[in-house]
Biopython code that builds the backbone (N, CA, C, O; Angstrom):
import numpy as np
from Bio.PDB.StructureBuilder import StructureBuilder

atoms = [
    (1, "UNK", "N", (-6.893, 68.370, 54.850)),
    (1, "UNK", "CA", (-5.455, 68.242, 54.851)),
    (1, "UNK", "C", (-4.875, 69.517, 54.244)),
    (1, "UNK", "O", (-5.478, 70.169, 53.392)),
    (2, "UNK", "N", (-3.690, 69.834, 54.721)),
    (2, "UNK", "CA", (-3.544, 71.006, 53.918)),
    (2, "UNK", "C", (-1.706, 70.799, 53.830)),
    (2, "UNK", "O", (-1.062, 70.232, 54.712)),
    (3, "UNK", "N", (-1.197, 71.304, 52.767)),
    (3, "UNK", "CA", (0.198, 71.172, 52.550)),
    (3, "UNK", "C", (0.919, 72.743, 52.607)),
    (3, "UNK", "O", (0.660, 73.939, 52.471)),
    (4, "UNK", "N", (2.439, 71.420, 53.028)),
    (4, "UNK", "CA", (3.401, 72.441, 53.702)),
    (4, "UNK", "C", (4.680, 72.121, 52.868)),
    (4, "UNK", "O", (4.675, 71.021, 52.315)),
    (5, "UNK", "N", (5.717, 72.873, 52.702)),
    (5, "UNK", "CA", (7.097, 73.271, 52.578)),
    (5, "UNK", "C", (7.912, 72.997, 53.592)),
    (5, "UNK", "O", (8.031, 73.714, 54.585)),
    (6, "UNK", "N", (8.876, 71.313, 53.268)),
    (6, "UNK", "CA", (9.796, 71.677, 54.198)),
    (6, "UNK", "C", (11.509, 71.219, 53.489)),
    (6, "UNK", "O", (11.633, 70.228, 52.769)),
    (7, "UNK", "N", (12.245, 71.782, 53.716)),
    (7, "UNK", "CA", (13.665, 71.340, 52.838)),
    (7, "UNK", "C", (14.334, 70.115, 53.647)),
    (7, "UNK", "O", (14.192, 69.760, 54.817)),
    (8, "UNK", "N", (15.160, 69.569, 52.528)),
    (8, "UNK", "CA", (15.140, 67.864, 52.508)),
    (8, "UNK", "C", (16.382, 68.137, 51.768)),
    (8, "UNK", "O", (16.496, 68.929, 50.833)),
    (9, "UNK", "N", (17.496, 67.240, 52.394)),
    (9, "UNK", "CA", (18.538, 66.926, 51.144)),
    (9, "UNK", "C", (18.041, 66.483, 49.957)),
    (9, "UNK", "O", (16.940, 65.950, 49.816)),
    (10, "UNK", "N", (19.098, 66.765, 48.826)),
    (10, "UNK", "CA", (19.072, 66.172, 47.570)),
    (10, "UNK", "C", (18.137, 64.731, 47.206)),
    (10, "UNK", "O", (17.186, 64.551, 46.445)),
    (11, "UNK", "N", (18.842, 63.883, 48.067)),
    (11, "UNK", "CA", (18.650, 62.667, 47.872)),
    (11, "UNK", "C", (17.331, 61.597, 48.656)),
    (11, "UNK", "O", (16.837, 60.476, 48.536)),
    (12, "UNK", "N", (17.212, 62.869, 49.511)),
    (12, "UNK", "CA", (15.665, 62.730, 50.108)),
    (12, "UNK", "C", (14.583, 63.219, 49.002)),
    (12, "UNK", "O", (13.597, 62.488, 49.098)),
    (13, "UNK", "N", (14.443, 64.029, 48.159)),
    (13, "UNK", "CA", (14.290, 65.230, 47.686)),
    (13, "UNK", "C", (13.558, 63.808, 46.307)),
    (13, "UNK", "O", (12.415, 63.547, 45.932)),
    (14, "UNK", "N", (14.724, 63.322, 46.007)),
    (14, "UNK", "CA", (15.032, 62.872, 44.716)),
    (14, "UNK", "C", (14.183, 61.609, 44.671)),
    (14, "UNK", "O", (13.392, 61.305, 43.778)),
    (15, "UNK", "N", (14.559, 60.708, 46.114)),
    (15, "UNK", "CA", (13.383, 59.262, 46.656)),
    (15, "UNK", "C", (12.352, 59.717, 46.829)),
    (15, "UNK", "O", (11.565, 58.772, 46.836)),
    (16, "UNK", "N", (11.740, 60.793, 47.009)),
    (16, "UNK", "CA", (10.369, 61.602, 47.269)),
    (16, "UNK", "C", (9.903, 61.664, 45.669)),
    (16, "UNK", "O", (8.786, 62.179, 45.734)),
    (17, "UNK", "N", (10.046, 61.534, 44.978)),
    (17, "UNK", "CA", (9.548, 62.073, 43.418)),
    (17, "UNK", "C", (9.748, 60.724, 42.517)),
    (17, "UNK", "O", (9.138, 60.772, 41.449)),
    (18, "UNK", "N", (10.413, 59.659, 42.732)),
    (18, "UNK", "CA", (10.170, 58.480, 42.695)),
    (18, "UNK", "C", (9.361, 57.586, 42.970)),
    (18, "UNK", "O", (9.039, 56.614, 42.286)),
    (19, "UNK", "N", (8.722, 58.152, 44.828)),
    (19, "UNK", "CA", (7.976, 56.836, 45.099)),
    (19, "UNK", "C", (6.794, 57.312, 44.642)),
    (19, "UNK", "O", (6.407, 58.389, 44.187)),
    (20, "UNK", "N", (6.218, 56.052, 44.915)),
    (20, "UNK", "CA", (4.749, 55.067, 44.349)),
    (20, "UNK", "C", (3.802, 56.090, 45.287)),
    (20, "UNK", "O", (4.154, 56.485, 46.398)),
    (21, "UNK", "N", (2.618, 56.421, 44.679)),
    (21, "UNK", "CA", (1.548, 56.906, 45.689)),
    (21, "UNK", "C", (1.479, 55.899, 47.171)),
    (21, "UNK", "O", (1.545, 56.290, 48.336)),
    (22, "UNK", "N", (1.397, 55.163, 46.900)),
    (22, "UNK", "CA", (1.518, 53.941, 48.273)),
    (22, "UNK", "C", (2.733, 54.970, 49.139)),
    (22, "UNK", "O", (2.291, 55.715, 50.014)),
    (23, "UNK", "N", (4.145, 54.969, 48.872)),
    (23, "UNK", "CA", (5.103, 55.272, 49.629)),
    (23, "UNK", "C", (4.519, 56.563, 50.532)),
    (23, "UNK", "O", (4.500, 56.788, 51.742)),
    (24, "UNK", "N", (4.073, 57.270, 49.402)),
    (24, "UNK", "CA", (4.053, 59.018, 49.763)),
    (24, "UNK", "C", (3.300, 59.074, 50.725)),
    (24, "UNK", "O", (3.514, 59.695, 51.766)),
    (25, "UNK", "N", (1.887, 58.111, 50.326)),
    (25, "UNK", "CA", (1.077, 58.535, 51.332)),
    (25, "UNK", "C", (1.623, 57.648, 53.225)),
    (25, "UNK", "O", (1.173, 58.101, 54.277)),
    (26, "UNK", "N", (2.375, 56.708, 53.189)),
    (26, "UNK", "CA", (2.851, 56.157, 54.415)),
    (26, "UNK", "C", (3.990, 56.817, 54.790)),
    (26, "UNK", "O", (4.336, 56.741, 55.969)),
    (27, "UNK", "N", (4.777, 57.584, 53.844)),
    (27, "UNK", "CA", (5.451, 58.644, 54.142)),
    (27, "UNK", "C", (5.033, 60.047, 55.054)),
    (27, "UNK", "O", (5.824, 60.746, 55.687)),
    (28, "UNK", "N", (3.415, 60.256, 54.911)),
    (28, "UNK", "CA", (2.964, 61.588, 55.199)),
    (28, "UNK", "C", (2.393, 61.071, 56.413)),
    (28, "UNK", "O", (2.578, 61.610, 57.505)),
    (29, "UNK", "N", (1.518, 59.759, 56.194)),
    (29, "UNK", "CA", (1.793, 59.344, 57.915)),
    (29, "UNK", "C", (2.891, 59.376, 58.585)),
    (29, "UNK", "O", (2.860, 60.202, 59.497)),
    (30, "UNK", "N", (3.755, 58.851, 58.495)),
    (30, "UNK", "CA", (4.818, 59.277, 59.315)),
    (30, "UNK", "C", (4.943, 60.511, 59.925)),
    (30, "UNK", "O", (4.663, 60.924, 61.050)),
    (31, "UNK", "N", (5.260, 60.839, 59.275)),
    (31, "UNK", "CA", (5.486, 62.514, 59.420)),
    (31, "UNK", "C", (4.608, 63.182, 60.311)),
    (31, "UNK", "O", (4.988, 63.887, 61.247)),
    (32, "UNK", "N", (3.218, 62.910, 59.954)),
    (32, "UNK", "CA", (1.919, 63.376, 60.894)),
    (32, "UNK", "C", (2.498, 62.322, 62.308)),
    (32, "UNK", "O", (3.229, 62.989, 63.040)),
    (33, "UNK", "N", (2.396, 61.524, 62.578)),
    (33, "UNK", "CA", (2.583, 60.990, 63.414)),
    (33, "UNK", "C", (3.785, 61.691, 64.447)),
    (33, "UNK", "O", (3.734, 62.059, 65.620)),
    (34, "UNK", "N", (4.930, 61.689, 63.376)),
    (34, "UNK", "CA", (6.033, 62.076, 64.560)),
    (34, "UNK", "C", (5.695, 63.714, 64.772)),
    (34, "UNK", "O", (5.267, 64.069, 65.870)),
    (35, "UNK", "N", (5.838, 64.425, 64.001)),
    (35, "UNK", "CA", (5.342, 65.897, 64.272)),
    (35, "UNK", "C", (4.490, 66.020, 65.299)),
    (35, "UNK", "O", (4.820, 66.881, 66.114)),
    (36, "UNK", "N", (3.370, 65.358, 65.552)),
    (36, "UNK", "CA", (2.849, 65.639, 66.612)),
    (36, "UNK", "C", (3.236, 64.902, 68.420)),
    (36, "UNK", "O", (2.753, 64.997, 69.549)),
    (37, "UNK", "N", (4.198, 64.303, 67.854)),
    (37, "UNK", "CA", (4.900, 64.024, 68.749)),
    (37, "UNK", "C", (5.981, 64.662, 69.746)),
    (37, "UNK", "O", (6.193, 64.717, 70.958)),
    (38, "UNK", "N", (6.698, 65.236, 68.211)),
    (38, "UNK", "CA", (7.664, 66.373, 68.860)),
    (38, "UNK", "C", (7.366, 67.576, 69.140)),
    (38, "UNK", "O", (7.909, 68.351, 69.927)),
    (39, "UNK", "N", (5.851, 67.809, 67.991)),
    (39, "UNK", "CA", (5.806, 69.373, 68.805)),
    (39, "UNK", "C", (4.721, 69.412, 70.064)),
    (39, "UNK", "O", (4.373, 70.377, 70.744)),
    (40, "UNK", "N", (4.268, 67.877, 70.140)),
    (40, "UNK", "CA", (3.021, 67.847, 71.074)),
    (40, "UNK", "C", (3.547, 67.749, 72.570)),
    (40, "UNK", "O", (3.022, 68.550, 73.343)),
    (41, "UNK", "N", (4.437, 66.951, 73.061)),
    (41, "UNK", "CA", (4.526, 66.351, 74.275)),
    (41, "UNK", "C", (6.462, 66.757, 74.127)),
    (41, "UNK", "O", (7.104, 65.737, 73.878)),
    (42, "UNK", "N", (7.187, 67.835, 74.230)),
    (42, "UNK", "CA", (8.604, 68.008, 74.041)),
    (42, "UNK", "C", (9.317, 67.272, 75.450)),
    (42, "UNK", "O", (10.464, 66.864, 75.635)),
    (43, "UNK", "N", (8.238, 67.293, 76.248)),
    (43, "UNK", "CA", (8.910, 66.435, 77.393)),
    (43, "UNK", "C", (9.269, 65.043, 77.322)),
    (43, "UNK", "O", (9.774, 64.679, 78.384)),
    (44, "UNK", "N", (9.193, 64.133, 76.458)),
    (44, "UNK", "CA", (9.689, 63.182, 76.332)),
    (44, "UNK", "C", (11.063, 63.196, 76.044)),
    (44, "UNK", "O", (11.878, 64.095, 75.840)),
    (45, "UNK", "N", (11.125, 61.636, 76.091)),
    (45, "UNK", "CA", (12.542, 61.610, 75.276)),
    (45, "UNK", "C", (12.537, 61.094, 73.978)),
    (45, "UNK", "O", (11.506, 60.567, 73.559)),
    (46, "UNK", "N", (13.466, 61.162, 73.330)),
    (46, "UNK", "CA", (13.591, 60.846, 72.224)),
    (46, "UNK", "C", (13.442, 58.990, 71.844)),
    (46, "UNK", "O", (13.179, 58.242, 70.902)),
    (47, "UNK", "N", (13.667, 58.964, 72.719)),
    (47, "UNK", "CA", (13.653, 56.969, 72.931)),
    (47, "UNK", "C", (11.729, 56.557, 73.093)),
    (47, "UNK", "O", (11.076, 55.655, 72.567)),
    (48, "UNK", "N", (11.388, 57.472, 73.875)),
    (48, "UNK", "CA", (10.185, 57.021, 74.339)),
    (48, "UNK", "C", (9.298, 57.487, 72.884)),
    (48, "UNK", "O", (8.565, 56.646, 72.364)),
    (49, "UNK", "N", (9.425, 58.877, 72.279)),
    (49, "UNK", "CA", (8.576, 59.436, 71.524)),
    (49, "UNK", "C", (8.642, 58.117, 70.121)),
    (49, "UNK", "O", (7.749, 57.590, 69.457)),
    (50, "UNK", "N", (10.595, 57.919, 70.130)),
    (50, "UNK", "CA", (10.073, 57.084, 68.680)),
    (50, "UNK", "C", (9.371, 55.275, 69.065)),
    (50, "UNK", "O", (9.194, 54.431, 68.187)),
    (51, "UNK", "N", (9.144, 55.108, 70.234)),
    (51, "UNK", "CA", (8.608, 53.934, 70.391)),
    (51, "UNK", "C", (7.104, 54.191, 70.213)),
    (51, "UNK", "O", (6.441, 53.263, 69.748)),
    (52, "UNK", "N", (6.367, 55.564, 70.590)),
    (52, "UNK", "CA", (5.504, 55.649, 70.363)),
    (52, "UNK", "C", (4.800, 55.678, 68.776)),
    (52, "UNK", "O", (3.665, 55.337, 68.442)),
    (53, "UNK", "N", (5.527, 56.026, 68.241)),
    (53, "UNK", "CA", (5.751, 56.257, 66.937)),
    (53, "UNK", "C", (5.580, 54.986, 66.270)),
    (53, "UNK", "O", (4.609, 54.685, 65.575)),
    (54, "UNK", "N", (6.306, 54.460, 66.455)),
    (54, "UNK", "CA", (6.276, 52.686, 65.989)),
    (54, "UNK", "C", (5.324, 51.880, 65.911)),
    (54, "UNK", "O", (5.006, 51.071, 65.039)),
    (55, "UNK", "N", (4.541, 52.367, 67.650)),
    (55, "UNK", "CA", (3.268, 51.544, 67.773)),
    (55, "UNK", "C", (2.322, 51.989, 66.735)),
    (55, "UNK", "O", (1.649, 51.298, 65.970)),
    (56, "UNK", "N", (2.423, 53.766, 66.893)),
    (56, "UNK", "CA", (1.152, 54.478, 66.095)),
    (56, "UNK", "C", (1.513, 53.620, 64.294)),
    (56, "UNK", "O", (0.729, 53.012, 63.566)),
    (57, "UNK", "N", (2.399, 53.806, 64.179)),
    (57, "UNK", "CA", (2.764, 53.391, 62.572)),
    (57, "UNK", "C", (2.348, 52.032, 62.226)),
    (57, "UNK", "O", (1.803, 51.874, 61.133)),
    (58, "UNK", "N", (2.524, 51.034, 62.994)),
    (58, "UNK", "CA", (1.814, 49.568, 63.366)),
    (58, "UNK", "C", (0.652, 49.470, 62.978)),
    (58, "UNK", "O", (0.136, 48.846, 62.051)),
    (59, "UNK", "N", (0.055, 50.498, 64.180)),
    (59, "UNK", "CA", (-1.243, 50.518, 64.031)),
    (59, "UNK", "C", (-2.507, 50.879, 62.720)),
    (59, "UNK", "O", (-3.695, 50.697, 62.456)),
    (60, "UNK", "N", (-1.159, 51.556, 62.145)),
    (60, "UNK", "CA", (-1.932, 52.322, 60.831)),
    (60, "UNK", "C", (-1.687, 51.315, 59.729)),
    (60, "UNK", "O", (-2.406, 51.472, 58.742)),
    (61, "UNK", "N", (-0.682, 50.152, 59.681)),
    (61, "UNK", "CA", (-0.604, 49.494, 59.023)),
    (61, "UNK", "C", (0.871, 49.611, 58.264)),
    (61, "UNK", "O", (1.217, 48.884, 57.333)),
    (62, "UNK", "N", (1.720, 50.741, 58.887)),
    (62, "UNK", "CA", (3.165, 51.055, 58.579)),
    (62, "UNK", "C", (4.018, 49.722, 59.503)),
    (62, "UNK", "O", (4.505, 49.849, 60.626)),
    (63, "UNK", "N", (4.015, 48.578, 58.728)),
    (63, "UNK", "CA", (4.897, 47.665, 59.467)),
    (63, "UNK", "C", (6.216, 47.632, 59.043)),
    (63, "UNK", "O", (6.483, 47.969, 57.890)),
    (64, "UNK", "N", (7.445, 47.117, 60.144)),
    (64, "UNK", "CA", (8.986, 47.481, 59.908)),
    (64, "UNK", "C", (9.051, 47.007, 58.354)),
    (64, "UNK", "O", (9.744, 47.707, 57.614)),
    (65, "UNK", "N", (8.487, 46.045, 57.875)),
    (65, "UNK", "CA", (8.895, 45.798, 56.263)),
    (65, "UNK", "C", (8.451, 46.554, 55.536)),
    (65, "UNK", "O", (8.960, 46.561, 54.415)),
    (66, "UNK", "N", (7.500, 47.374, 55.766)),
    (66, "UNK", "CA", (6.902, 48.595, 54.539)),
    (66, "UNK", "C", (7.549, 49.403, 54.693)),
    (66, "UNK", "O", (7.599, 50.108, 53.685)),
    (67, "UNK", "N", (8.375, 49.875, 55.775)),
    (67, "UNK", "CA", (8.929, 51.162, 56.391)),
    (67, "UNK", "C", (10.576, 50.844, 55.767)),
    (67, "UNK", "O", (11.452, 51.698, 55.632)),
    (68, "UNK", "N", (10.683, 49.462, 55.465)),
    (68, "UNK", "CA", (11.958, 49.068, 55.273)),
    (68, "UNK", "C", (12.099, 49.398, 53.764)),
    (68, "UNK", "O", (13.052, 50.056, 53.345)),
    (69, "UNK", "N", (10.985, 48.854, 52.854)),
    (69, "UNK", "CA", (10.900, 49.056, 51.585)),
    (69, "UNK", "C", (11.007, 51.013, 51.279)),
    (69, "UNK", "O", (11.700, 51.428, 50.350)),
    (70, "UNK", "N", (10.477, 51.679, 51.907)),
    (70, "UNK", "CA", (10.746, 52.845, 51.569)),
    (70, "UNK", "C", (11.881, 53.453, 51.371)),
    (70, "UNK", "O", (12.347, 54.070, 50.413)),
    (71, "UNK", "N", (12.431, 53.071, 52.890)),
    (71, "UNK", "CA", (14.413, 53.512, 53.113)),
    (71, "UNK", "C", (15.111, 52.669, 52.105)),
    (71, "UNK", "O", (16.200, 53.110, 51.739)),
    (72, "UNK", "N", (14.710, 51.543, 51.576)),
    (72, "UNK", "CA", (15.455, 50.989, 50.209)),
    (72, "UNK", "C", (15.431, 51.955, 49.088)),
    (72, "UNK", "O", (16.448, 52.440, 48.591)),
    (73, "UNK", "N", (14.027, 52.249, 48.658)),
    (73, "UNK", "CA", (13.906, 53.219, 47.457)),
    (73, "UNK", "C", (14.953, 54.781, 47.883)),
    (73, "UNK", "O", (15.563, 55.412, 47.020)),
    (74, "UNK", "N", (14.946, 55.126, 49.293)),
    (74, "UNK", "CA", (15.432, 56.617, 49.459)),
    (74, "UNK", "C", (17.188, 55.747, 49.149)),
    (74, "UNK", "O", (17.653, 56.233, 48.118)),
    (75, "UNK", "N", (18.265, 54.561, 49.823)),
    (75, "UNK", "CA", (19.215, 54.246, 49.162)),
    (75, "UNK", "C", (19.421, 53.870, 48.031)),
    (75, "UNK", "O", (20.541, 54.207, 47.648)),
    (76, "UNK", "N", (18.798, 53.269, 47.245)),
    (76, "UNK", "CA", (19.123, 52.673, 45.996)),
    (76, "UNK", "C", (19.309, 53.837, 45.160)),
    (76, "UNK", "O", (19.830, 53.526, 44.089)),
    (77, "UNK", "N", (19.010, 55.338, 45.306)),
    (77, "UNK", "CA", (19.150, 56.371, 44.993)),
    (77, "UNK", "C", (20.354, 57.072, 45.464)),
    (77, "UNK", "O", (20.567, 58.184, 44.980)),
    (78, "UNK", "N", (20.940, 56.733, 46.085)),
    (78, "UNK", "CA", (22.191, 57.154, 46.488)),
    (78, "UNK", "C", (23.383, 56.755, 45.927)),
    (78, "UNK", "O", (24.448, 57.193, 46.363)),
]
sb = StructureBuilder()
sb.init_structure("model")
sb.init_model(0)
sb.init_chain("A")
sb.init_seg("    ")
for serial, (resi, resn, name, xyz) in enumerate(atoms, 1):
    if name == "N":
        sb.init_residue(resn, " ", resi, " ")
    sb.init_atom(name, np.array(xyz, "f"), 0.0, 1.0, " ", f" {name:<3s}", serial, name[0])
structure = sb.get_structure()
């Protein structure tokens, strides 16, 4: 694995340094997931890529309620 630099509002910035190792690391799935989405296949659409996304995140064990609990921690910070 190797790490990267990327800029984030404040308040993204701020829910990032809060969460739980749990978050971060289903956070970095994400990320791996969609990144290779958008920079892999640009011919999609945006509808199709994030459905794919969903499944892959499913699959990894990122279900809508874990994914939900995260975007709570990034508002409750707001």
């Amino acid at each position: 694995m190797e790490t990267i630099r990327i800029q984030v509002d404040a308040e993204t910035a701020q829910a990032y340094e809060v969460a739980s190792q749990e978050q971060i690391e289903r956070l970095q799935l994400m990320l791996q997931l969609w990144s290779k989405e958008v920079m892999g296949r640009p011919q999609r659409t945006l509808e199709e890529m994030m459905e794919d996304i969903a499944d892959q995140a499913s699959a990894n064990g990122l279900t809508p309620e874990v994914l939900q609990s995260i975007l709570d921690v990034t508002f409750e910070l707001s």
